[in-house]
C-alpha positions in Angstrom: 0.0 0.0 0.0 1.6 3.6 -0.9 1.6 6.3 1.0 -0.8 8.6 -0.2 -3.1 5.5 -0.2 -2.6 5.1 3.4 -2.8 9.1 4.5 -6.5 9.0 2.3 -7.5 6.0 4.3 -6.5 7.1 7.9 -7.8 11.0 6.9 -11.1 8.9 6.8 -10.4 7.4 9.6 -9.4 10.3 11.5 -12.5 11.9 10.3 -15.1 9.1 11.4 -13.6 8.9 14.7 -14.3 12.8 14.9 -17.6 12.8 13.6 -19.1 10.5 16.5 -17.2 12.2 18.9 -19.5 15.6 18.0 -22.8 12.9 17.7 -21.9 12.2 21.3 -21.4 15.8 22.7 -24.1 17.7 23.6 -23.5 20.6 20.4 -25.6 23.2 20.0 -26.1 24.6 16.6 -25.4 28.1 16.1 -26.7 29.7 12.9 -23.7 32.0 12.4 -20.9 30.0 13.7 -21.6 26.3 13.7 -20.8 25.4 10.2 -18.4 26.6 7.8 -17.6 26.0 4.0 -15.2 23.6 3.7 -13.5 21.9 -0.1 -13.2 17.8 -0.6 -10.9 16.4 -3.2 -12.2 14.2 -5.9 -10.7 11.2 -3.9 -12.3 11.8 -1.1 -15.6 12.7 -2.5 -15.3 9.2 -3.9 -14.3 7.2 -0.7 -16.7 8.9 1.3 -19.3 8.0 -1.2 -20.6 11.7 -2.3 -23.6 12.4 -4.2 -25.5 15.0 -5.4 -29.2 16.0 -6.5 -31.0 19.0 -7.9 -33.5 21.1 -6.5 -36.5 20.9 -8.3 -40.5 22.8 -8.8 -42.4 19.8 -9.5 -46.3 18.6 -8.7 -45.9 16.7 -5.1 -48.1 13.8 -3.7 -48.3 12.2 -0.9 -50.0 8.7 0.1 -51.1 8.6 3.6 -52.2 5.1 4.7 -54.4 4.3 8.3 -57.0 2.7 9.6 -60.7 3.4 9.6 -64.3 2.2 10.3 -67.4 2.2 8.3 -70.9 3.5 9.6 -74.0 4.4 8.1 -74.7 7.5 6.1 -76.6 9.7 8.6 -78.1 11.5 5.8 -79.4 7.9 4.4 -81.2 7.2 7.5 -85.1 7.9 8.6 -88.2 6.8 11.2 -91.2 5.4 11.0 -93.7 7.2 12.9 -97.8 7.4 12.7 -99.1 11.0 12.7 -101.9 10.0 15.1 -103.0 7.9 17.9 -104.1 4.2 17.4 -103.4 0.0 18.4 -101.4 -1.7 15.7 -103.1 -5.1 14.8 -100.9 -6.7 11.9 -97.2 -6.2 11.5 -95.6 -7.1 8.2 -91.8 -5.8 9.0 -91.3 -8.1 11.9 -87.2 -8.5 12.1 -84.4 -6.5 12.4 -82.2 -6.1 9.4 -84.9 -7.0 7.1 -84.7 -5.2 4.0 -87.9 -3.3 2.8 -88.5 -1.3 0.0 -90.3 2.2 0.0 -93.7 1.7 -0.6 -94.0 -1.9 1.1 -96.5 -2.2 3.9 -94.9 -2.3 7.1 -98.0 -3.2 9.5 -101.3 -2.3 9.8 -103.2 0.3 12.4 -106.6 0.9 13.6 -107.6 4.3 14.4 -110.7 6.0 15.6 -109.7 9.3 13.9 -108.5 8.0 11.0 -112.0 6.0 10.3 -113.7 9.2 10.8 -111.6 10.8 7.8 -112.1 8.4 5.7 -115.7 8.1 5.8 -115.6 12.2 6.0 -114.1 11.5 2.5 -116.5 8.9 1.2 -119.0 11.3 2.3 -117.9 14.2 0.0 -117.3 11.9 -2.7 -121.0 10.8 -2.6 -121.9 14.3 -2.2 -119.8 15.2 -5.3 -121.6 12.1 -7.8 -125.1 13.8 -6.7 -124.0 17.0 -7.6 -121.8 16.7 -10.7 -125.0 17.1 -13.0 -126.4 20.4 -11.5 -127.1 23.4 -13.2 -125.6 25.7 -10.3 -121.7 26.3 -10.5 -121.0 27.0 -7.1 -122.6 23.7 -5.8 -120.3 21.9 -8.0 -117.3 23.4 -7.2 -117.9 23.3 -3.2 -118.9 19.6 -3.7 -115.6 19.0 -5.3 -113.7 21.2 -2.8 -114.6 19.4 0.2 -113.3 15.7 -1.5 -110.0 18.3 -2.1 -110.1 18.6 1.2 -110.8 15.3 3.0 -108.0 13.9 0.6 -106.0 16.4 1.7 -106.3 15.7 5.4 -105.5 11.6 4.9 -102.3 12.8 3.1 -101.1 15.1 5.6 -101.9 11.8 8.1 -99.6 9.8 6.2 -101.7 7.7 4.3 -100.8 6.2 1.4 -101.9 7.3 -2.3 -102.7 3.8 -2.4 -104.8 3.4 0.3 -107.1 7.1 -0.7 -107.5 5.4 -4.5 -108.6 2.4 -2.7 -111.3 4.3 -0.9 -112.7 6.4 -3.8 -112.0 2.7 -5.9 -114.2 0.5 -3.3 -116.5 3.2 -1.2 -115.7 1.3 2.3 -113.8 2.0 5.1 -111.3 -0.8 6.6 -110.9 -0.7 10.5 -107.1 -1.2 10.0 -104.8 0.9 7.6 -101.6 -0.1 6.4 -99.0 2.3 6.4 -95.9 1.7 3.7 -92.5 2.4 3.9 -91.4 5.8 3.1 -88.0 4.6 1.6 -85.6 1.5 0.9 -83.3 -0.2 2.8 -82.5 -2.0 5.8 -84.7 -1.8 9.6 -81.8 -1.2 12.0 -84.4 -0.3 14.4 -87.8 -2.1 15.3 -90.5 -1.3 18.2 -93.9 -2.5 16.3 -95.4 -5.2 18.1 -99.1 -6.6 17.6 -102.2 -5.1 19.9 -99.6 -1.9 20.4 -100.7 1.5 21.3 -99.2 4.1 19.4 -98.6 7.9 19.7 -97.6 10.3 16.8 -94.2 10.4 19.2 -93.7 6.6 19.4 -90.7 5.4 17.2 -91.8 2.6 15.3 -88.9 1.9 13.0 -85.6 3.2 12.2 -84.5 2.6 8.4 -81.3 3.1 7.0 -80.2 2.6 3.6 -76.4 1.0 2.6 -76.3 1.9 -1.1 -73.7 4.6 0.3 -71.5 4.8 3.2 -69.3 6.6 5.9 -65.9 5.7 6.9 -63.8 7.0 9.5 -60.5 7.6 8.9 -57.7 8.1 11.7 -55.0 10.8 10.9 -52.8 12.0 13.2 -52.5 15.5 14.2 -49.3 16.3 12.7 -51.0 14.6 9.3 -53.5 16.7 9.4 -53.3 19.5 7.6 -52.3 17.5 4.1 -55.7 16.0 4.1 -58.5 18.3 2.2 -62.0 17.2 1.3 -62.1 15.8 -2.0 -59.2 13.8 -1.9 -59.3 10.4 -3.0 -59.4 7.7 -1.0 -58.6 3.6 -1.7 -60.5 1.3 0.9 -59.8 -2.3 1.2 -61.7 -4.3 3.8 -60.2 -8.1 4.8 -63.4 -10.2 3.8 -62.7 -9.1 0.1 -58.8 -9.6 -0.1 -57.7 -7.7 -3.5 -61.1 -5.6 -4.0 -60.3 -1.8 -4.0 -63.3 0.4 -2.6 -63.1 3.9 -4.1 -64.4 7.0 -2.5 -63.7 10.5 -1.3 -62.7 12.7 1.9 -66.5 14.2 2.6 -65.6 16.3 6.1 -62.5 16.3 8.4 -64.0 16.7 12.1 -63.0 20.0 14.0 -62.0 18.4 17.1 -58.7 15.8 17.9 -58.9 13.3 20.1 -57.4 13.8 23.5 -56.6 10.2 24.0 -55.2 9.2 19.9 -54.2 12.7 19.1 -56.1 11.6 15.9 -59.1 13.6 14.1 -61.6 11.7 12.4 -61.8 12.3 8.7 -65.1 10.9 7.1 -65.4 9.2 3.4 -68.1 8.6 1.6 -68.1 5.4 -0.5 -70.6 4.2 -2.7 -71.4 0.5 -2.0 -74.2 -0.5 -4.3 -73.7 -4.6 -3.9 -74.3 -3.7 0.5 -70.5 -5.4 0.7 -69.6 -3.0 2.8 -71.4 -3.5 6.6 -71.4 -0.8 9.2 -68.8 -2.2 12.0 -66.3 -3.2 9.6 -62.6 -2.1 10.2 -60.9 -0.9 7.3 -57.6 0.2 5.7 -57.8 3.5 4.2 -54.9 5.1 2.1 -55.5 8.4 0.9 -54.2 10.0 -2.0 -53.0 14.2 -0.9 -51.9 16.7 -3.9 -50.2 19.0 -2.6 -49.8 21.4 -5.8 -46.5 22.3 -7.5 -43.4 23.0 -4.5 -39.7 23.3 -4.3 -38.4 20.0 -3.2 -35.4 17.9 -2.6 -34.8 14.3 -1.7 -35.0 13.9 2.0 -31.3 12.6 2.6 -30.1 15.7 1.5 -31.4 17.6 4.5 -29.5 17.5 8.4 -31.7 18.0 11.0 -30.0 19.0 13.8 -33.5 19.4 15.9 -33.0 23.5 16.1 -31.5 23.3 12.7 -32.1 21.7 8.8 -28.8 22.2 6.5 -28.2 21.5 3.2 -24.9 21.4 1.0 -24.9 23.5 -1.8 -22.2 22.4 -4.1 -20.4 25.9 -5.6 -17.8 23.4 -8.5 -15.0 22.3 -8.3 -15.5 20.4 -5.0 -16.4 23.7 -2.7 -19.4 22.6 -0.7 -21.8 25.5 1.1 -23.8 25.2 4.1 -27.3 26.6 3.9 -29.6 26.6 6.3 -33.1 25.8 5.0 -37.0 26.4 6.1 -38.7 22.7 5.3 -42.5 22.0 4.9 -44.2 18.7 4.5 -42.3 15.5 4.1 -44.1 13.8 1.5 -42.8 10.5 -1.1 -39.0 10.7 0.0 -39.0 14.4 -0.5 -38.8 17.6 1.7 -40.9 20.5 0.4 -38.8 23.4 1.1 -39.7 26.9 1.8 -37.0 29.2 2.1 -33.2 28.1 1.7 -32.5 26.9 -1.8 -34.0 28.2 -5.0 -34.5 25.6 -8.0 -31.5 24.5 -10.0 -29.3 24.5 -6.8 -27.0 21.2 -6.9 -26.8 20.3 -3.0 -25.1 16.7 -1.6 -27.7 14.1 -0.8 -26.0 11.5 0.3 -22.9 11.7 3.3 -23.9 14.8 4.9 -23.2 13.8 8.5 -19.9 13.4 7.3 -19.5 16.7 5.7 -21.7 18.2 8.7 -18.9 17.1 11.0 -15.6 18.6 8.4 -17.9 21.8 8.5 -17.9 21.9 12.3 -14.3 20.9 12.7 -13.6 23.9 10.1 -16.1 26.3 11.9 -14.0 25.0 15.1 -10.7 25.9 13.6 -12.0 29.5 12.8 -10.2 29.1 9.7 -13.0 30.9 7.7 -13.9 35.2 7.1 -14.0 36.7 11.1 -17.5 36.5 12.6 -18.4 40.2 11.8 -18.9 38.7 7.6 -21.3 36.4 8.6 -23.5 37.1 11.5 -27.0 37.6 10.6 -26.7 37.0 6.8 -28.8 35.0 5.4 -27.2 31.1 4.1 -28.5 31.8 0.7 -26.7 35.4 0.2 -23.3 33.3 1.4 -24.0 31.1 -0.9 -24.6 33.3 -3.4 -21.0 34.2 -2.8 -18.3 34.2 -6.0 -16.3 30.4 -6.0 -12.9 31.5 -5.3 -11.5 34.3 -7.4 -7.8 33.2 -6.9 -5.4 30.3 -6.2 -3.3 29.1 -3.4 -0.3 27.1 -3.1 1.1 26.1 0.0 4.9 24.7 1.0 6.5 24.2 4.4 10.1 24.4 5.5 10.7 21.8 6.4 9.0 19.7 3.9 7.0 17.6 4.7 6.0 19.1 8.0 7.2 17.8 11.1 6.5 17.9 14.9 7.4 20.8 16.5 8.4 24.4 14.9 7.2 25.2 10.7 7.7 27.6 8.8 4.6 27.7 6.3 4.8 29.1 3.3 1.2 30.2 1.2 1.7 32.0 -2.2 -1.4 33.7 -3.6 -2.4 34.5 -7.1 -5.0 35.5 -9.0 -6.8 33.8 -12.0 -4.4 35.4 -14.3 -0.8 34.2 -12.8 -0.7 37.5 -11.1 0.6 37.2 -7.4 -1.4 39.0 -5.4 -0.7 41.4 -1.8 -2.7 43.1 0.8 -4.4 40.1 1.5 -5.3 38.7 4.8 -4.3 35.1 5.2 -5.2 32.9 7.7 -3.7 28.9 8.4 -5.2 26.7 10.4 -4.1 23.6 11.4 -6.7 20.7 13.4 -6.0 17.2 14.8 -9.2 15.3 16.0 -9.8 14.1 19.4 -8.9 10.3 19.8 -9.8 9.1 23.1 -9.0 5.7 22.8 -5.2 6.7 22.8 -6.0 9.0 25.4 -5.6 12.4 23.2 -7.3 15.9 23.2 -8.0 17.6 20.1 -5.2 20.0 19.0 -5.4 23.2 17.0 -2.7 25.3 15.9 -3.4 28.5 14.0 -1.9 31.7 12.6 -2.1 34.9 10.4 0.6 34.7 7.3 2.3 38.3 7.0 2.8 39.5 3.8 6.0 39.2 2.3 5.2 40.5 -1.1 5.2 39.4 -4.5 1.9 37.3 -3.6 4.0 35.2 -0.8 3.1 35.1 3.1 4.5 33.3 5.8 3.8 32.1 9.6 5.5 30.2 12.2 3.2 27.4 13.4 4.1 24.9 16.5 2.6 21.3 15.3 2.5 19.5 19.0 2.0 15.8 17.3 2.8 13.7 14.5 0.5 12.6 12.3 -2.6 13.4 9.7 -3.7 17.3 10.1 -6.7 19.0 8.7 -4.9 22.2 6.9 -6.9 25.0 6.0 -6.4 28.5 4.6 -8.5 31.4 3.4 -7.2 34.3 2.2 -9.9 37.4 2.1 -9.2 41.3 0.8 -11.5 43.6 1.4 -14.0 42.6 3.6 -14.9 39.4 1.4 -13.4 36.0 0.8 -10.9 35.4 -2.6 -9.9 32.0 -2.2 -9.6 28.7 0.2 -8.2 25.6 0.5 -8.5 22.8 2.7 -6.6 19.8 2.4 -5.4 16.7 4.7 -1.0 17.1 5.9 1.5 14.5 7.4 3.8 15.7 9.6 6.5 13.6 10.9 7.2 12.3 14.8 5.6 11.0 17.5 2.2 11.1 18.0 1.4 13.3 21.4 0.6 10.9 24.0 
């Protein structure tokens, strides 16, 4: 194995080891200090397994699957009640959960009052026969006005249209009167018995009809607000493995469950073979749009639990923090609301790693003084140039060793030119390594300007070993170039 080989693999290392040492301290993420730009080489990108993904405007969706219950349609449901007093002699609709149709006789009733109507009816109608050839217009018409009338009266009883074309059909009265069914479906409800008496309050039946139904959905609270009525919504039930029932969110209840911390959202289904029984538990998976949003894939976001970062990559393997606003998670994605415009390459894959190089580099304080980035905004630094010159560094000796260094940094711009009156900075970092018993170690310094684009500074490397190097050079107020790369200096490691 060579020995760049072996300085990539224990950088790595070195770099692992580091980043569970800052999973295992207590950090807390500060927005203008906590991360810093950092550079990775090619080689490393590919050893720590880099990728990268676009942010995107795109139609979002989101599939939210639970489990629900289906009741009856309280709008499909209605009583049986007599609008006057009487004894019930014959009942027809004798079980529960027999299914009637509207029209059908449900039992028959014997009424005092109800007698009396009809034969007041039978009455006019005679009245109107014995009339109907008389010269005198207004005895016609009042003769005909009071069958209006008595007709009027059964209906508003409830009797049947059946039962008044019977009367005018036959001319007799029957003691008992059956009453129909004012609409189909199935008796949930029954308190008709034979020799019964009953008053216009008395509930006889209760009907409700299954050709459509409820279900009640459970979503949880933090669910909530992607659900919307009108959203689609797949049912499957166990007794009919591989049958989809298809349906829609009718109403989302204003109130959460104390207890679930779930909010009932009713679907209507239609259910025109009665498959689908009230009682039944369900699975429900509902189908949310969520309109056209700003997204990215979820593993390129670092929650820090005060914090969400992305990775902006700026070319040529310079890699930006930004700290981003996220909505809705939704189909692998984040929707995003303020952080990252579309276009935007950020890493989404590895970003603990890089995280923890951003921290160490923040940590080294290797990067433009506080004063250039307290309070902006992650997007304007990002919107920052890529570096606008080059740096090459050297050592005396060479390669570095433990103990005194002379470092050498020689600054140019992108036309050869060297370039002075800049303000380097060169920072050197070790990681902590515990299991040999070591503290982290920092040594840093600010080159002075020697002209002709060189700088120079005297730094005291207290171990042997791999080194996180970095440098920035800024002029005027803003930040021309960095590098960051991984050094060997020779000797002992400190013990």
């Amino acid at each position: 194995m060579n020995y760049n080989s072996l300085q990539s693999r224990l950088s790595i290392v070195l770099l692992i080891l580091a980043s569970l040492l800052i999973l295992a301290a207590p950090i807390a993420y500060a927005a203008d200090s906590s991360l810093a730009p950092i550079r990775i080489a090619p080689e490393r990108r590919q050893l720590i397994g880099l990728k990268f993904a676009t942010v995107v405007r795109k139609d979002v969706s989101d599939r939210l699957e639970t489990a629900g219950s289906i009741e009856t349609d309280e709008r499909l449901q209605g009583y049986v009640q007599t609008r006057f007093a009487g004894w019930i002699e014959q009942v027809f609709a004798n079980s529960t959960y027999q299914y009637v149709r509207r029209g059908q006789p449900l039992f028959t009733i014997y009424s005092p009052d109800l007698v009396s109507t009809e034969n007041e009816y039978l009455l006019a109608v005679d009245a109107r026969k014995r009339v109907e050839d008389s010269s005198v217009a207004d005895v016609t018409t009042d003769a005909a006005s009071l069958v209006d009338s008595a007709a009027e009266r059964l209906k508003l009883w409830g009797v049947s249209p059946r039962e008044i074309a019977r009367l005018e059909r036959e001319r007799t009265v029957r003691r008992a009167v059956e009453i129909d069914s004012p609409m189909s479906g199935y008796i949930v409800e029954r308190n008709a018995l034979p020799n019964m008496y009953v008053q216009p309050d008395t509930r006889l039946f209760t009907i409700t009809d299954l050709s459509k139904v409820w279900i009640y959905a459970a979503v949880f609270q933090d669910e909530i607000g992607k659900v919307h009525p009108g959203d689609r919504a797949t049912v499957t039930v166990d007794a009919y493995p591989g049958t989809n029932f298809d349906g829609r969110v009718d109403f989302i209840w204003p109130q959460i469950d104390p207890m679930t911390r779930t909010a009932k959202v009713r679907c209507e289904l239609n259910n025109p073979k009665g498959r689908l029984l009230p009682g039944m538990f369900a699975h429900v998976a509902l189908d949310l749009p969520m309109g056209e949003q700003t997204v990215i894939p979820d593993t390129a976001v670092l929650r820090t639990g005060t914090h969400n970062v992305a990775f902006i990559d700026r070319g040529d393997g310079y890699l930006t923090p930004a700290e981003v606003e996220l909505g809705a998670h939704a189909g692998g994605v984040f929707i995003v609301l303020k952080g990252l415009a579309p276009g935007q390459q950020i890493v989404s894959s590895a970003n603990f790693l890089i995280d923890s190089e951003s921290q160490l580099q923040a940590a080294a304080g290797a990067f433009a003084p506080a004063a250039e980035v307290v309070g902006a905004n992650p997007v304007e630094q990002a919107a920052e140039p890529v570096p606008q010159a080059s740096i090459a560094f050297t050592s005396d000796p060479n390669p570095l060793v433990r103990g005194h260094n002379k470092v050498i940094v020689t600054l140019r711009d992108s036309k050869g030119a060297p370039i002075s009156g800049a303000k380097v900075t060169v920072s050197f970092y070790m990681a902590a390594m515990p299991a040999m018993g070591m503290a982290a170690m920092r040594a840093q310094a600010v080159a002075d300007d020697q002209g002709n684009g060189a700088y120079t500074a005297n730094i005291e490397l207290l171990s042997g070993g791999t080194w996180s190097l970095t440098i920035a050079a800024s002029k005027g107020g803003h930040t021309i170039a960095t590098m960051q790369k991984d050094v060997s200096a020779s000797g002992n490691m400190a013990m």
